[in-house]
Kinemage of the C-alpha trace (Angstrom):
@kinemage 1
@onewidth
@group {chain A} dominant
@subgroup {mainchain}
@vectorlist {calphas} color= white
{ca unk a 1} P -5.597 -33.331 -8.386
{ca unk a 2} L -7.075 -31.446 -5.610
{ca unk a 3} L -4.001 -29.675 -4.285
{ca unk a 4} L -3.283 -28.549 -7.826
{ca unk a 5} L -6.886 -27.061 -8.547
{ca unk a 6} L -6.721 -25.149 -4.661
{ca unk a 7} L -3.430 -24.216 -5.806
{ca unk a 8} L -4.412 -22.031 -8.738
{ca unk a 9} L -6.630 -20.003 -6.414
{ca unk a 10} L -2.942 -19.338 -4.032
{ca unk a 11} L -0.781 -16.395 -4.189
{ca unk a 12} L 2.869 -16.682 -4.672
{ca unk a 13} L 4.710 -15.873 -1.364
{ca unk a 14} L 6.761 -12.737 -2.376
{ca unk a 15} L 9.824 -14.284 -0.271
{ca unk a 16} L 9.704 -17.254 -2.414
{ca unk a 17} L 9.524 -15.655 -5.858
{ca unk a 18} L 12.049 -13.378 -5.187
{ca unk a 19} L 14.483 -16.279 -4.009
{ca unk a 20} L 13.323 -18.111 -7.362
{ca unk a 21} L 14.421 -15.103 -9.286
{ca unk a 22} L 17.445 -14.580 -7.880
{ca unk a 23} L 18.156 -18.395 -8.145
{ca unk a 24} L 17.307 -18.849 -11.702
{ca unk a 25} L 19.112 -15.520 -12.119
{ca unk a 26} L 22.678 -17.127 -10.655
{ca unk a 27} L 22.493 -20.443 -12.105
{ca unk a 28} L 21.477 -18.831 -15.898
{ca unk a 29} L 24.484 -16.597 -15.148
{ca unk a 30} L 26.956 -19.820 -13.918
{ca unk a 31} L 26.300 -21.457 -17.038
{ca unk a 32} L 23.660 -24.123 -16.396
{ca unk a 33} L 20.984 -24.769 -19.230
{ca unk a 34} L 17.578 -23.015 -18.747
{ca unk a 35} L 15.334 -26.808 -18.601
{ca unk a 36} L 17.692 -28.066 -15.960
{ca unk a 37} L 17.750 -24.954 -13.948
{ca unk a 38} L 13.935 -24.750 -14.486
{ca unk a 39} L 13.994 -28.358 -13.115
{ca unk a 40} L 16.241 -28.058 -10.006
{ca unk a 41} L 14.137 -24.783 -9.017
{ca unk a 42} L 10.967 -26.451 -9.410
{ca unk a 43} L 12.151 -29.628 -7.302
{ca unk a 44} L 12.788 -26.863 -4.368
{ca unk a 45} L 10.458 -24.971 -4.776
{ca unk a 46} L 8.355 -24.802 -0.854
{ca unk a 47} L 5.237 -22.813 -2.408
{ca unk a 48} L 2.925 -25.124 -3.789
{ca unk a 49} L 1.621 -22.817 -6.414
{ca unk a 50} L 4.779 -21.743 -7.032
{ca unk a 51} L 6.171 -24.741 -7.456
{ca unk a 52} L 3.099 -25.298 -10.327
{ca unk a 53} L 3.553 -22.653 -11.852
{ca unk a 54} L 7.423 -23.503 -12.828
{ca unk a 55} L 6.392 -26.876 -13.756
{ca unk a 56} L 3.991 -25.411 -16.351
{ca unk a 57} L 7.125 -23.050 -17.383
{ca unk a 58} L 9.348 -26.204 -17.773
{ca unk a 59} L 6.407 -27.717 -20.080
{ca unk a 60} L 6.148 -24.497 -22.211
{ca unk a 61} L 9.956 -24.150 -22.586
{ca unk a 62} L 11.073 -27.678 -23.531
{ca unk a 63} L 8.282 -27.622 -26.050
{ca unk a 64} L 10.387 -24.935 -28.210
{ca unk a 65} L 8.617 -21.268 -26.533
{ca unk a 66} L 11.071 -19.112 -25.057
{ca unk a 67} L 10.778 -18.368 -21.052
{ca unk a 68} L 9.331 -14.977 -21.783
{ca unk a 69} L 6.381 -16.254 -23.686
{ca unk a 70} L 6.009 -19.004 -21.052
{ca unk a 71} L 6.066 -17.183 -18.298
{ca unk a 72} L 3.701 -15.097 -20.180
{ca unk a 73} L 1.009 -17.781 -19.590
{ca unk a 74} L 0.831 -16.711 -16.215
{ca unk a 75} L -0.145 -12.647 -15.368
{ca unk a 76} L -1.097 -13.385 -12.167
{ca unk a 77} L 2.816 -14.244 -10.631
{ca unk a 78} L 4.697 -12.557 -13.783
{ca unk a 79} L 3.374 -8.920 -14.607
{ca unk a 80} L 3.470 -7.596 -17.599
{ca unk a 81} L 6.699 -5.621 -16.725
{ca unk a 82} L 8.624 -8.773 -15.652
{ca unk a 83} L 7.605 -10.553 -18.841
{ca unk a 84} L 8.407 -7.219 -21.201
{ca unk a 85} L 11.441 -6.539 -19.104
{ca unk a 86} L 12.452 -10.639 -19.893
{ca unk a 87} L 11.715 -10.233 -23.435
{ca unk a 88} L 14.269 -7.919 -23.609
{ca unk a 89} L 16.598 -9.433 -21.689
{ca unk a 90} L 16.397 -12.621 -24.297
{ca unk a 91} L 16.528 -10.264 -27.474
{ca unk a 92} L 19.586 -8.977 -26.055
{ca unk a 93} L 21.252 -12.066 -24.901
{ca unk a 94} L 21.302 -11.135 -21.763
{ca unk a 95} L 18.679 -12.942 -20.043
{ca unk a 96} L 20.860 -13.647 -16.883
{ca unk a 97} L 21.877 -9.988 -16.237
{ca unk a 98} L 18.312 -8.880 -16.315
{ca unk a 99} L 16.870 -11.652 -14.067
{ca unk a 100} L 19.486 -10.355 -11.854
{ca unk a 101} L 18.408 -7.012 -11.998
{ca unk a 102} L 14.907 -7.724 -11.706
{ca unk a 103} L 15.281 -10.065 -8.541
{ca unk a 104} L 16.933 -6.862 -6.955
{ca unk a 105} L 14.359 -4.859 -8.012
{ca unk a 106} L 11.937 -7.349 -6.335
{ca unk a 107} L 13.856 -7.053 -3.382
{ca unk a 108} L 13.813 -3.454 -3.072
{ca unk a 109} L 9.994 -3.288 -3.431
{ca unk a 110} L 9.494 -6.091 -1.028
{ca unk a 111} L 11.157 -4.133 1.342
{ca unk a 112} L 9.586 -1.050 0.271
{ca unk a 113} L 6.271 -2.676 1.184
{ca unk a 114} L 7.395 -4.051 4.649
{ca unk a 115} L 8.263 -0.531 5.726
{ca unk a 116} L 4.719 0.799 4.961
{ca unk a 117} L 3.291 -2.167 6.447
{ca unk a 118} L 5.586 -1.595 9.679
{ca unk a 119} L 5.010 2.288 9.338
{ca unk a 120} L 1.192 1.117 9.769
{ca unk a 121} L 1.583 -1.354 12.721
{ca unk a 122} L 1.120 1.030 15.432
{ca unk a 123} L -1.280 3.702 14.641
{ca unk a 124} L -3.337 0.290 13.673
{ca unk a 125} L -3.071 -1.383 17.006
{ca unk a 126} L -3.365 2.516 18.440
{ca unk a 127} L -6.708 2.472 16.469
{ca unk a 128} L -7.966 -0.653 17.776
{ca unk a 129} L -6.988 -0.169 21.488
{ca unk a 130} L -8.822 3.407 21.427
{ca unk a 131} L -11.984 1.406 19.402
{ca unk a 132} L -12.027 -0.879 22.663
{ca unk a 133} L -12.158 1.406 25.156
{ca unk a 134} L -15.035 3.033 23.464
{ca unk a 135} L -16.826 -0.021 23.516
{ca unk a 136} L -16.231 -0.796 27.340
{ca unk a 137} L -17.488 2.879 28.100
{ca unk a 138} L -20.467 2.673 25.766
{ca unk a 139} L -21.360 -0.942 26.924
{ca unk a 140} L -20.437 -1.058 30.302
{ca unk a 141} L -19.328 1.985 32.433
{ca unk a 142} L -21.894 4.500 31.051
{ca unk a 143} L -24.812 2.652 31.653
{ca unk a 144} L -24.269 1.868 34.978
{ca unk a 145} L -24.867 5.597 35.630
{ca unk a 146} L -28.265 5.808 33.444
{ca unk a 147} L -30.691 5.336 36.094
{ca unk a 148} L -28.220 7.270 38.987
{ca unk a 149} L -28.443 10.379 35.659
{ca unk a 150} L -32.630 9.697 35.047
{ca unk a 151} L -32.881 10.294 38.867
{ca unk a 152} L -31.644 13.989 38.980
{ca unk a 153} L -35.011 15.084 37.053
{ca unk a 154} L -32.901 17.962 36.342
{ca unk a 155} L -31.885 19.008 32.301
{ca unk a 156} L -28.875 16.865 32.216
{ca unk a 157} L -25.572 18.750 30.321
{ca unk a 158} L -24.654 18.096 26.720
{ca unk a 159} L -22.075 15.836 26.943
{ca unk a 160} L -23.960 13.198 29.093
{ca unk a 161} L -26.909 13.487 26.305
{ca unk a 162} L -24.321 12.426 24.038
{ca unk a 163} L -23.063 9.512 25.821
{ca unk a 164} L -26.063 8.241 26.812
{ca unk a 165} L -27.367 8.728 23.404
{ca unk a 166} L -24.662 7.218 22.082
{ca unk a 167} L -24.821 3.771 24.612
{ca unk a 168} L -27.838 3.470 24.184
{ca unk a 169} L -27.998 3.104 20.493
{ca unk a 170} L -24.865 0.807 20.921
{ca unk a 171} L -26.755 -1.429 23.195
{ca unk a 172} L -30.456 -1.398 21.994
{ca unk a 173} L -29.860 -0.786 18.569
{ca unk a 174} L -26.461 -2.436 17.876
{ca unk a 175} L -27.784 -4.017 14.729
{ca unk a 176} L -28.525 -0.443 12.739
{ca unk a 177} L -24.663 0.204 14.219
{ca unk a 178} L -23.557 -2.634 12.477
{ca unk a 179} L -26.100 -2.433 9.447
{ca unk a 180} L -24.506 1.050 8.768
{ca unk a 181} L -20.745 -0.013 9.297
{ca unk a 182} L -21.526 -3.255 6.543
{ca unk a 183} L -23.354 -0.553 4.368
{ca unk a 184} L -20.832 1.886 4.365
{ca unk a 185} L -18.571 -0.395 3.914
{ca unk a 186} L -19.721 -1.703 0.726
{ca unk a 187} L -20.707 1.340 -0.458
{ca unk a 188} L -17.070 2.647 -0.425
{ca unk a 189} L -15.955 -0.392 -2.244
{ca unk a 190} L -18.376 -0.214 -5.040
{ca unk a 191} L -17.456 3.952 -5.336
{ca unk a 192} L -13.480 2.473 -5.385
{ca unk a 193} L -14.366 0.388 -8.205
{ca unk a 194} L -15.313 3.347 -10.707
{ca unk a 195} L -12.264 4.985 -12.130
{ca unk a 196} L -13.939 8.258 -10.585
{ca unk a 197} L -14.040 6.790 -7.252
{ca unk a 198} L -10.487 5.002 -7.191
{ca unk a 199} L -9.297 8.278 -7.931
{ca unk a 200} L -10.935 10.511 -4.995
{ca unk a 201} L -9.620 7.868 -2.776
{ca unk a 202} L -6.412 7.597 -4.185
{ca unk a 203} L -5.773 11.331 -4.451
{ca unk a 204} L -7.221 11.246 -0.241
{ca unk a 205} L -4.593 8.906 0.151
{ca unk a 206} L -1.570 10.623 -1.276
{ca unk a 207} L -2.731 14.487 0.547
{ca unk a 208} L -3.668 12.226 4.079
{ca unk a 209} L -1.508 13.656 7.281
{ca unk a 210} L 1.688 11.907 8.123
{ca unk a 211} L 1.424 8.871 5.783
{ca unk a 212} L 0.310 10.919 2.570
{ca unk a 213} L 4.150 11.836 2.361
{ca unk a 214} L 4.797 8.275 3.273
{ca unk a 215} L 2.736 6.899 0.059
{ca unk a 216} L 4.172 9.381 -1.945
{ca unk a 217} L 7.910 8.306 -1.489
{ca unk a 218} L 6.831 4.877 -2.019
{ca unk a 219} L 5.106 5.423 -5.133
{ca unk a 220} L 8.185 7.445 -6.426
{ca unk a 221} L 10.765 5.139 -5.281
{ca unk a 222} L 9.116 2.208 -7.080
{ca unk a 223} L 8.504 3.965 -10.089
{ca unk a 224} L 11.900 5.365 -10.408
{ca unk a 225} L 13.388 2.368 -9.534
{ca unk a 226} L 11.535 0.485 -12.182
{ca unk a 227} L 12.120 2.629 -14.963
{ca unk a 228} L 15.696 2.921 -14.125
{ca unk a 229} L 15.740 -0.660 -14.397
{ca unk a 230} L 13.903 -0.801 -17.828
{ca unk a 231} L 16.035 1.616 -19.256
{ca unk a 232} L 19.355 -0.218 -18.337
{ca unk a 233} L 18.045 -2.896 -19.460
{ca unk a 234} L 17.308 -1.608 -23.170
{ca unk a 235} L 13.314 -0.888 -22.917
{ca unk a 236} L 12.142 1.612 -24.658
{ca unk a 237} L 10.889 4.815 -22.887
{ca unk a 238} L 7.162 4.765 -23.718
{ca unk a 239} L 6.619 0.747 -23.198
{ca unk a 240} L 8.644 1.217 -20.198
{ca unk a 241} L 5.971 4.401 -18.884
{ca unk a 242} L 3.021 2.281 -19.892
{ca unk a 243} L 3.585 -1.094 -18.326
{ca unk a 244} L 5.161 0.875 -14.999
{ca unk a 245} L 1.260 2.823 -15.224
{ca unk a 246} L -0.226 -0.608 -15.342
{ca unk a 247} L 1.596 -1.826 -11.882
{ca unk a 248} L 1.531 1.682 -9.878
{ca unk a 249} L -0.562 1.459 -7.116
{ca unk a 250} L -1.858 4.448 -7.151
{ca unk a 251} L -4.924 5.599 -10.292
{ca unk a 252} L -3.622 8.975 -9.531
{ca unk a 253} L -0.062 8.618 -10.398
{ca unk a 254} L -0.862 5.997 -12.951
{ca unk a 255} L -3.027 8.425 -15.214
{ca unk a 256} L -0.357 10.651 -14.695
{ca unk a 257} L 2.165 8.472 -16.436
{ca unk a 258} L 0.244 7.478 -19.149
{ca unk a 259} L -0.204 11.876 -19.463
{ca unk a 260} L 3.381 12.253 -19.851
{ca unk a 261} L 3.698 8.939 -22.067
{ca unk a 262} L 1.929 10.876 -24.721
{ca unk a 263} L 3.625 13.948 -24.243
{ca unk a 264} L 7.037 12.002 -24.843
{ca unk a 265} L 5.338 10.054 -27.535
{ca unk a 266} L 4.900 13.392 -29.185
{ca unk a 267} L 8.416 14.911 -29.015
{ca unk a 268} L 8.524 16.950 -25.602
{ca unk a 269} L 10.318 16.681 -23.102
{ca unk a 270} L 9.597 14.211 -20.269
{ca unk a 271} L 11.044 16.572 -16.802
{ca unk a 272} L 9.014 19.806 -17.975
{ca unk a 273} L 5.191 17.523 -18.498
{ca unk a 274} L 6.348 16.330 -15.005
{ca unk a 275} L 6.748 19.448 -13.706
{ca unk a 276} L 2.925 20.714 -15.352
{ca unk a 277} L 2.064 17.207 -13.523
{ca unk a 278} L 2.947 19.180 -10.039
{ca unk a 279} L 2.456 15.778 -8.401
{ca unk a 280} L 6.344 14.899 -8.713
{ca unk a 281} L 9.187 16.525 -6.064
{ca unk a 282} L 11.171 19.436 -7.881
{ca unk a 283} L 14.086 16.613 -6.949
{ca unk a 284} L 12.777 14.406 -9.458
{ca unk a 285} L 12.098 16.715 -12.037
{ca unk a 286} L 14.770 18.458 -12.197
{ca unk a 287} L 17.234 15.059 -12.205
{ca unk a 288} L 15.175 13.981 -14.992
{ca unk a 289} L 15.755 16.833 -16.626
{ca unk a 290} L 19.523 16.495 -16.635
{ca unk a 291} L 19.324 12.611 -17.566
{ca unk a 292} L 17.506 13.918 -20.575
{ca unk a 293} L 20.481 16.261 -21.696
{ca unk a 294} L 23.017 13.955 -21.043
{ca unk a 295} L 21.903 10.520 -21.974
{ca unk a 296} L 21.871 8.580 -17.918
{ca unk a 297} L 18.684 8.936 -17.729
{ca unk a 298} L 18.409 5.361 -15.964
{ca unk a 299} L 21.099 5.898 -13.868
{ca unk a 300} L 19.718 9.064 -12.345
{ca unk a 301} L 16.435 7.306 -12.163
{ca unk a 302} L 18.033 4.832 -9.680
{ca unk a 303} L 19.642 7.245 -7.873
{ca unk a 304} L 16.488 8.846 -7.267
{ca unk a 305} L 15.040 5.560 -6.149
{ca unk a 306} L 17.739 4.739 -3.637
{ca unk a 307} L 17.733 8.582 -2.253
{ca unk a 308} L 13.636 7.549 -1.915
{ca unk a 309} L 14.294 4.750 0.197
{ca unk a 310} L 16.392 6.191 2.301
{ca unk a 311} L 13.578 8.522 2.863
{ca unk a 312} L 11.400 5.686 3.414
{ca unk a 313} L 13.762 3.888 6.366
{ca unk a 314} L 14.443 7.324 8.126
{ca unk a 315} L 10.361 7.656 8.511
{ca unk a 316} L 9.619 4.287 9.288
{ca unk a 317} L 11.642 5.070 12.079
{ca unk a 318} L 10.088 8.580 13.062
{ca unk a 319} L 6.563 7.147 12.394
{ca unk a 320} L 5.810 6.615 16.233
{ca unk a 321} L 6.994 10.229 16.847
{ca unk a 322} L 4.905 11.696 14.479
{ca unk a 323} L 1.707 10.073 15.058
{ca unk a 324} L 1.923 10.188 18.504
{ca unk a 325} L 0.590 14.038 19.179
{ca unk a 326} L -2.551 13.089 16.699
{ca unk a 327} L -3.290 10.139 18.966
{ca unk a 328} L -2.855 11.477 22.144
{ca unk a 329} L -5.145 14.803 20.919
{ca unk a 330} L -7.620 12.287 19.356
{ca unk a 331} L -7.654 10.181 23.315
{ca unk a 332} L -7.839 13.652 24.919
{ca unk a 333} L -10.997 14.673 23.521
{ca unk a 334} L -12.395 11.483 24.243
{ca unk a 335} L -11.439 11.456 27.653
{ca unk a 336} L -12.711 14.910 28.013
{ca unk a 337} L -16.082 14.290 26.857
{ca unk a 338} L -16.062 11.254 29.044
{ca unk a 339} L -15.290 13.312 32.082
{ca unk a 340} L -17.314 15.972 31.452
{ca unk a 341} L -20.204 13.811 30.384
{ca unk a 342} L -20.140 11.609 33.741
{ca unk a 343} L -19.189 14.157 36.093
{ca unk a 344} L -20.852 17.485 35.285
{ca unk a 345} L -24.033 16.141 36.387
{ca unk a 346} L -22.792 15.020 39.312
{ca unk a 347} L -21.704 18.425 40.278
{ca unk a 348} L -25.036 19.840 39.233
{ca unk a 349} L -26.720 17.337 41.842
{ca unk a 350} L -23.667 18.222 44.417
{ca unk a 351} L -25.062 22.115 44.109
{ca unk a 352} L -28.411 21.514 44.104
{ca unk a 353} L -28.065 19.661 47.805
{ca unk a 354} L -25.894 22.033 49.012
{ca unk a 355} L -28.483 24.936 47.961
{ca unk a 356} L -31.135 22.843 49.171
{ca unk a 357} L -29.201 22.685 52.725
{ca unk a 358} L -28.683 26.112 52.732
């Protein structure tokens, strides 16, 4: 009983629902009954909640509801674009094709999401190694010269006001530091919560150097992808533009969907609101444009996706080599000021005894 109440409060391991996809997906398409399949897949399954939540699907199913409306019973692992995209598949009678397509779809923005989170690795431990040796020079080295600086009695330079202003509020007054950094904190994250708020930050995040462009393609590649994938798989347009809105990551791009949604909804055409958008590449537009006149409209969709991840691999891989002048200019102003700020005085004092000798 215990594991199965902590287990409601545990996220599916993306690894593991994507297997379970493409699983269910094979043996559907191989000919096996949906309870046994349900059955075998929930006997394997190694995620606990997982493995609960399939059980509950195996209840729901051999109780007469179909496996879209039972897996509807659970947002929180199916979204709303798995379950519509299901429905579909089952009106259709193709359930097995579209749990194939959707377990490579899964795949894709697994993978998607690795490369940003490997595109991230090293400025982050970059970040963190700079964040260290600030605190070893504010806590450690600088203070050691604080009485050798009080004994010049001479107006000390700017920089070594700074730096000793700034260690001694780190080491005297640490708790206002760290008052302010909580504060801020959750000030940001109540200001992210109002639609207003999620969208400054959003729109910050898509405009940011370097991985603004980064963000971008990923947003693109995963909605393209995903409407691609509706379409081909029978959705209609507008539900597909309004449950893909619902999953975007991104409030910016996500009102902008639901924009064009009406705009379709009303008879125009979908490449030219993009294009009053100006948030989507000319690319885009313009192969929208031509799936609209000729009817492929999905298949240009994944095209675009694919020609977006490509994008996405080739960066990952340049990531280091574009950061890496914004690092090294951030380190050289700090060492600068560090410099300057411990050894200007010192050649005030080395002047002022060779006047004196003089």
């Amino acid at each position: 009983m215990l594991q199965s109440f902590l287990a409601r409060f545990q996220r599916v391991n993306a690894v593991q629902f994507n297997f379970f996809v493409r699983q269910l997906a094979t043996m559907l398409k191989a000919g096996v009954p949906m309870l046994p399949t349900l059955q075998t897949l929930q006997e394997g399954a190694r995620d606990r909640r997982l493995q609960a939540v399939v059980e509950d699907v195996y209840k729901g199913v051999e109780k007469g509801n179909s496996f879209s409306e039972s897996i509807a019973r659970h947002p929180d692992v199916f979204n709303s674009l798995f379950v519509s995209t299901v429905k579909s598949g089952e009106a259709i009678g193709e359930l097995d094709t579209i749990l194939l397509r959707l377990a490579d779809i899964l795949e894709q923005d697994y993978q998607t999401q690795s490369k940003m989170s490997a595109a991230l690795r090293y400025p982050m431990f970059a970040g963190f190694t700079m964040l260290v040796a600030f605190l070893i020079a504010t806590l450690f080295i600088i203070p050691r010269f604080r009485d050798l600086f009080s004994s010049f009695g001479a107006d000390l330079p700017l920089p070594t006001k700074i730096l000793l202003a700034t260690s001694n509020m780190m080491t005297h007054y640490w708790y206002i530091v760290l008052a302010g950094i909580i504060l801020s904190g959750v000030a940001v994250s109540y200001h992210y919560r109002s639609h207003q708020g999620r969208r400054f930050w959003d729109r910050l995040l898509l405009y940011m150097p370097v991985f603004g462009l980064f963000i971008r393609n990923a947003v693109f590649a995963r909605f393209a992808r995903m409407l691609g994938m509706m379409l081909k798989s029978g959705v209609n347009i507008l539900l597909g533009l309004e449950l893909i809105a619902q999953i975007v990551d991104n409030s910016v791009i996500s009102d902008s969907i639901l924009r064009i949604k009406d705009q379709v909804e009303r008879g125009d055409p979908m490449a030219e609101k993009m294009r009053q958008e100006g948030l989507y590449p000319i690319l885009i537009v313009q192969l929208v444009r031509v799936g609209e006149e000729s009817g492929k409209m999905d298949e240009l969709l994944l095209q675009i996706a694919e020609f977006y991840d490509a994008e996405l691999a080739l960066m990952v891989k340049n990531v280091e080599t574009m950061i890496e002048p914004i690092f090294i200019f951030i380190l050289g102003i700090f060492v600068l000021i560090m410099a300057l700020g411990i050894f200007l005085p010192m050649w005030n004092l080395f002047s002022v005894i060779q006047k004196s000798a003089m």
